[in-house]
N, CA, C and O of each residue as an XYZ file, in Angstrom:
392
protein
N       2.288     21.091     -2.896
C       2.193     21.953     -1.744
C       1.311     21.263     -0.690
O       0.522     20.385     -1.041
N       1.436     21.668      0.681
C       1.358     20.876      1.790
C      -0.370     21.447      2.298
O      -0.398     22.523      2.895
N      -1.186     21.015      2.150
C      -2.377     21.623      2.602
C      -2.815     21.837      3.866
O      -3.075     22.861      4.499
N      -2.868     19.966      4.268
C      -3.122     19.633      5.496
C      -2.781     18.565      6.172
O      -3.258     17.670      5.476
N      -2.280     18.071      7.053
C      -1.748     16.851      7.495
C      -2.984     16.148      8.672
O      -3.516     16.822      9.553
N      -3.212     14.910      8.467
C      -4.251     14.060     10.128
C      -5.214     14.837      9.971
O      -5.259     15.808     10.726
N      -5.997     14.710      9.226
C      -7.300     15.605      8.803
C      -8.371     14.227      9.227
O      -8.622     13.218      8.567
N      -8.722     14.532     10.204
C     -10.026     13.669     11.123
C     -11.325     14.054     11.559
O     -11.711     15.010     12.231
N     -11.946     13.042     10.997
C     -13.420     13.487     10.796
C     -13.950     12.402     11.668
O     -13.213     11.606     12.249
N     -15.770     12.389     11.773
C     -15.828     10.844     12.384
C     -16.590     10.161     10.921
O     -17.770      9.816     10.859
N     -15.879     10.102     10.132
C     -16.118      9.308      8.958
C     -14.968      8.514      8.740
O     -15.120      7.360      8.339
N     -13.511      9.103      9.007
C     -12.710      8.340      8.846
C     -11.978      9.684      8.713
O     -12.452     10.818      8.775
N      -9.997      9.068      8.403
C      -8.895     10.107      8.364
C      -8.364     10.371      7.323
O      -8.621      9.536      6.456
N      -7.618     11.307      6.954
C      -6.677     11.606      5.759
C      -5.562     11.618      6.276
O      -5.793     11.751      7.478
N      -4.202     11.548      6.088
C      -2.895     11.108      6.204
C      -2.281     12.592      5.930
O      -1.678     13.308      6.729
N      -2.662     12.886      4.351
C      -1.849     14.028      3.890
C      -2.968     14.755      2.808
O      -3.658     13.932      2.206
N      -3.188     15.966      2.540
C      -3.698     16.362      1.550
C      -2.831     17.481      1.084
O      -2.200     18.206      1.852
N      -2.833     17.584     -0.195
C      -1.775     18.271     -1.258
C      -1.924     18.995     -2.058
O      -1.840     18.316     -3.082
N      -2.060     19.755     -2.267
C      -1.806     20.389     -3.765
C      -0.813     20.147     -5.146
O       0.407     20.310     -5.170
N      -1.437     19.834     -5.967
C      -0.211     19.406     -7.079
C      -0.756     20.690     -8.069
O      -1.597     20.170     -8.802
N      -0.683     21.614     -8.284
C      -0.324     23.174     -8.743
C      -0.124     23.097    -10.553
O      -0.836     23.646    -11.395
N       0.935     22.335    -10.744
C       0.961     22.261    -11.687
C      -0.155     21.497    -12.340
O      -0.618     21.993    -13.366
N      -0.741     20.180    -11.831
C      -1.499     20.282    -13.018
C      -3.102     20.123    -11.862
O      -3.731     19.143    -11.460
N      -3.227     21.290    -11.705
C      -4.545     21.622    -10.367
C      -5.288     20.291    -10.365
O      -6.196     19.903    -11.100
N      -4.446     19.480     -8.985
C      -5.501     18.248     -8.272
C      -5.050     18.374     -7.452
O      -3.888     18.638     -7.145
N      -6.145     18.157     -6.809
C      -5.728     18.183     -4.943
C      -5.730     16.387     -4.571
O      -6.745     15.715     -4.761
N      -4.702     15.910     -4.138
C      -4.087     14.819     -3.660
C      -4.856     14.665     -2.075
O      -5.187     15.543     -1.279
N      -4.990     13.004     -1.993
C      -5.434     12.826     -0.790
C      -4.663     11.392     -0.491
O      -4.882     10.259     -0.919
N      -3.730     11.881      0.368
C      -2.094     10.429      0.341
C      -3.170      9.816      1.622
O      -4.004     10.374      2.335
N      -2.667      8.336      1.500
C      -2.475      7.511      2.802
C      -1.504      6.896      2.658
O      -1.089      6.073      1.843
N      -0.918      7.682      4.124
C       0.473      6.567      4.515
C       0.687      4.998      4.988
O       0.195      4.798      6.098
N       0.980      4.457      4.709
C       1.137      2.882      5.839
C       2.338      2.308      5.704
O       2.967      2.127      4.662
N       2.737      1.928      7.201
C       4.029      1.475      7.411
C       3.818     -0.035      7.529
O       2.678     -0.468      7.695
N       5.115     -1.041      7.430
C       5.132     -2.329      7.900
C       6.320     -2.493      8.308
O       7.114     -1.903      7.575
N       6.818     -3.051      9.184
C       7.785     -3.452      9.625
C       8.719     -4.411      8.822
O       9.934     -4.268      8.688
N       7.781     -5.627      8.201
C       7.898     -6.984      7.387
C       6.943     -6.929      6.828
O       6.065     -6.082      6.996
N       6.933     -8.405      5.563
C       5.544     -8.122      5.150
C       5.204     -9.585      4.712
O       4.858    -10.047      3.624
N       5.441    -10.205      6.046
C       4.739    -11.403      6.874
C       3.403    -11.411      6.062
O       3.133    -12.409      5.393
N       2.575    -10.364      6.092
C       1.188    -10.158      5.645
C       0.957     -9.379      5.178
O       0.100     -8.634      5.654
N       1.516     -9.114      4.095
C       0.874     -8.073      2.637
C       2.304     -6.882      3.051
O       3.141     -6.549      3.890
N       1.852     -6.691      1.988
C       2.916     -5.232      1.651
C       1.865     -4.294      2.643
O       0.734     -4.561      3.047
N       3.037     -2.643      2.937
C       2.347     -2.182      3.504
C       1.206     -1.296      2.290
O       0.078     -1.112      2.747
N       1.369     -0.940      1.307
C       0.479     -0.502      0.046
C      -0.864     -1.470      0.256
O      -2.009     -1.030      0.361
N      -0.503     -2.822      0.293
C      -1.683     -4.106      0.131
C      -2.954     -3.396      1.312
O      -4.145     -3.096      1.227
N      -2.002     -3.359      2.277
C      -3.052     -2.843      3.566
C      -3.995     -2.284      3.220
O      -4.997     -2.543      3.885
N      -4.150     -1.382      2.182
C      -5.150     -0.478      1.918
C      -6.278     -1.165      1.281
O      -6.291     -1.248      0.052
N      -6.978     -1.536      1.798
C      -8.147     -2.513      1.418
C      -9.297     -1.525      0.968
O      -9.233     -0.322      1.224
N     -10.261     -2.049      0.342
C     -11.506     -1.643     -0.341
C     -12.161     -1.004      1.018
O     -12.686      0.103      0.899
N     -12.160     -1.499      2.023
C     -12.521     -0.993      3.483
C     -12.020      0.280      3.621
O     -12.633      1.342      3.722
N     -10.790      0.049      3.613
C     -10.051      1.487      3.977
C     -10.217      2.826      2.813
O     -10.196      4.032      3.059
N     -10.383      2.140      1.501
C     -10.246      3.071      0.787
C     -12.091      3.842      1.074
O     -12.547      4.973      1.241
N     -12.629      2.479      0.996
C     -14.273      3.531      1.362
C     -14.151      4.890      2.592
O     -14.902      5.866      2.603
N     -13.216      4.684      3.397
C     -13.326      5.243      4.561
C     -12.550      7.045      4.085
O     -12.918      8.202      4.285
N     -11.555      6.512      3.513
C     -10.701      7.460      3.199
C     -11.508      8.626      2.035
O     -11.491      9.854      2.120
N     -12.193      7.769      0.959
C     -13.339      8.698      0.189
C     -14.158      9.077      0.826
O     -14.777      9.826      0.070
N     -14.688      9.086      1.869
C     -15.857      9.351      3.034
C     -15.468     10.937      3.281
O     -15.961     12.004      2.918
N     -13.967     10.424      4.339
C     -13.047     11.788      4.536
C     -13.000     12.281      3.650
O     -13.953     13.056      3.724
N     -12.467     12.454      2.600
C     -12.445     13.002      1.367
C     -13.125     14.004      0.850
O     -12.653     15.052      0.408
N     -14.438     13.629      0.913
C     -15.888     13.788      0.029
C     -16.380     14.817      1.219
O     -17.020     15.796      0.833
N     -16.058     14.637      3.087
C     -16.107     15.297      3.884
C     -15.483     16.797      3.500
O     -16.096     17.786      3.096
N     -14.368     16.669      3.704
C     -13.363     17.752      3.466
C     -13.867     18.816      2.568
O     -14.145     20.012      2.650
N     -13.868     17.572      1.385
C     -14.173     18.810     -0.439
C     -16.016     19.551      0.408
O     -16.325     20.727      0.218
N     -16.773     18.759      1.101
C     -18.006     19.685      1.356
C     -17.477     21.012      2.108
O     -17.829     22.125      1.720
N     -16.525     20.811      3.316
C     -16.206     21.964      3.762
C     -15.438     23.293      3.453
O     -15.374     24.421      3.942
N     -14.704     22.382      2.053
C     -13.774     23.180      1.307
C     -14.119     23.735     -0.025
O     -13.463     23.522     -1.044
N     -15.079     24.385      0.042
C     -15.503     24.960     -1.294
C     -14.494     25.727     -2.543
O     -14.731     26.315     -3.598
N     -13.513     25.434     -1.932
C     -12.534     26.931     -2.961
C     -11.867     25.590     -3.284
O     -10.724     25.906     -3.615
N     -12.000     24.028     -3.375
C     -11.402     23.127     -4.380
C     -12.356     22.535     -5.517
O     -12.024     22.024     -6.586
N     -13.508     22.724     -5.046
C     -14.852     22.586     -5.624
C     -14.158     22.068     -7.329
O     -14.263     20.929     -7.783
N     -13.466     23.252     -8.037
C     -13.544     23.237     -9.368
C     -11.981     22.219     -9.853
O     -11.466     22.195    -10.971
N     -11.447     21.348     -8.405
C     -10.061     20.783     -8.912
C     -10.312     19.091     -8.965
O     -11.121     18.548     -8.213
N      -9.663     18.497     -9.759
C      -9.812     16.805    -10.011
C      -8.948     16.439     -8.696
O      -7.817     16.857     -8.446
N      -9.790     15.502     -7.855
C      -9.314     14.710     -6.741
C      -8.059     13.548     -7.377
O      -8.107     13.338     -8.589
N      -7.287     13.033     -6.796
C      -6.264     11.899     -6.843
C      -6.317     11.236     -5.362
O      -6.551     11.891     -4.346
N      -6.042      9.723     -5.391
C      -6.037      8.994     -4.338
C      -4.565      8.307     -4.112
O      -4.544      7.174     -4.593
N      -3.715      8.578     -3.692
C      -2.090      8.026     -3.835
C      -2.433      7.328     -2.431
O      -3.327      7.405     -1.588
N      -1.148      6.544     -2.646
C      -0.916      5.754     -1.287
C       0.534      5.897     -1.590
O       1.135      5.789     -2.658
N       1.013      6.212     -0.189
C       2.585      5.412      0.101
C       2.980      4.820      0.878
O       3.080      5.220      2.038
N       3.430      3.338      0.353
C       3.784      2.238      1.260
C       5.387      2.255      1.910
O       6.364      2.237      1.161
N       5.519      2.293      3.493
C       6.604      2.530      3.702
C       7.219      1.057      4.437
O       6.616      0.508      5.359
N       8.145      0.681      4.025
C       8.942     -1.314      4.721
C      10.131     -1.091      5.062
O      10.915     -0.200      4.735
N      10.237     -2.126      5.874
C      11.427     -1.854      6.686
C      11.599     -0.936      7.815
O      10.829     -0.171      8.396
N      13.095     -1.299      7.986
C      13.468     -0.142      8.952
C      13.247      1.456      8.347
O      13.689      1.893      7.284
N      12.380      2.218      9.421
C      12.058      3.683      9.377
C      13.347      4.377      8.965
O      13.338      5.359      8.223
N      14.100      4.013      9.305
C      15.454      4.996      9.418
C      15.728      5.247      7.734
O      16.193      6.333      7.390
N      15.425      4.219      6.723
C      15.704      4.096      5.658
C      14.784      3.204      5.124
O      15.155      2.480      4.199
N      13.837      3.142      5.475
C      12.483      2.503      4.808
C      12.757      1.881      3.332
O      13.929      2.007      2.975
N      12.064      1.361      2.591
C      11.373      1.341      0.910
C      10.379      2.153      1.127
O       9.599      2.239      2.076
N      10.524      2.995     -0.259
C       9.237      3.657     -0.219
C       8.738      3.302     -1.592
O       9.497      3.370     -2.559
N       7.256      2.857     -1.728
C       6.486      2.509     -2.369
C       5.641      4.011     -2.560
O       5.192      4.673     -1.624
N       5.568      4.294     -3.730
C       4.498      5.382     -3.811
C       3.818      5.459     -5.194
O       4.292      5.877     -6.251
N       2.476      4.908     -4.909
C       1.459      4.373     -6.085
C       0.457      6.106     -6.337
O      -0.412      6.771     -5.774
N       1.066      6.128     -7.190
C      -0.246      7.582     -7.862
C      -1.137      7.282     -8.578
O      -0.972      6.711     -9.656
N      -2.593      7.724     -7.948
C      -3.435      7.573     -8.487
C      -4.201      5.944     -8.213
O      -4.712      5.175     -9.027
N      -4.007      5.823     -6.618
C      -3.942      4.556     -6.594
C      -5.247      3.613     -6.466
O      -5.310      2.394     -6.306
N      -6.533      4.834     -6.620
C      -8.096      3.859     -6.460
C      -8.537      5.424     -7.151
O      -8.052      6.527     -7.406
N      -9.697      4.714     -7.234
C     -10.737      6.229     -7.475
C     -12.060      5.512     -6.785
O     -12.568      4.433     -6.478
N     -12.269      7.375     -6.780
C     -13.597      7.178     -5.958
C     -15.408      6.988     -7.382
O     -16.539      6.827     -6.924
């Protein structure tokens, strides 16, 4: 289930946050696109940089959001290549921890 989408803080952004219901974790996706991958996949993009930034947001959010307080966080990424119209989609669950 769809929580919240571009959730921006000045710590950094969230992409997508989720509910997965069935087995209670609240998901925190980052998207990234590449056109080619001249230079890394678009998944690769997500560097130790980015992921600090994204747990920042994260760790932001869960302070303001007390009613997730008692659910296990997940960090997914999905890498999207190619043409948009019909992309690859790469989608790594569970893809760092904080």
């Amino acid at each position: 289930m769809l929580i919240e989408q571009n959730y921006l803080t000045k710590v950094g952004e969230i992409d997508i946050i989720m509910l997965d219901k069935a087995e209670q974790v609240l998901v925190f996706v980052e998207v990234r696109y590449r056109k080619n991958t001249h230079f890394g996949s678009a998944t690769d993009s997500v560097d130790q940089t980015k992921q600090l930034k994204i747990m920042r947001a994260a760790e932001h959010y869960l302070g303001c959001q007390q009613k997730f307080d008692e659910y296990i966080c997940r960090f997914d990424v999905i890498g999207l290549e190619s043409d948009l119209k019909y992309p690859e989609i790469n989608w790594i669950k569970d893809a760092f921890e904080r």
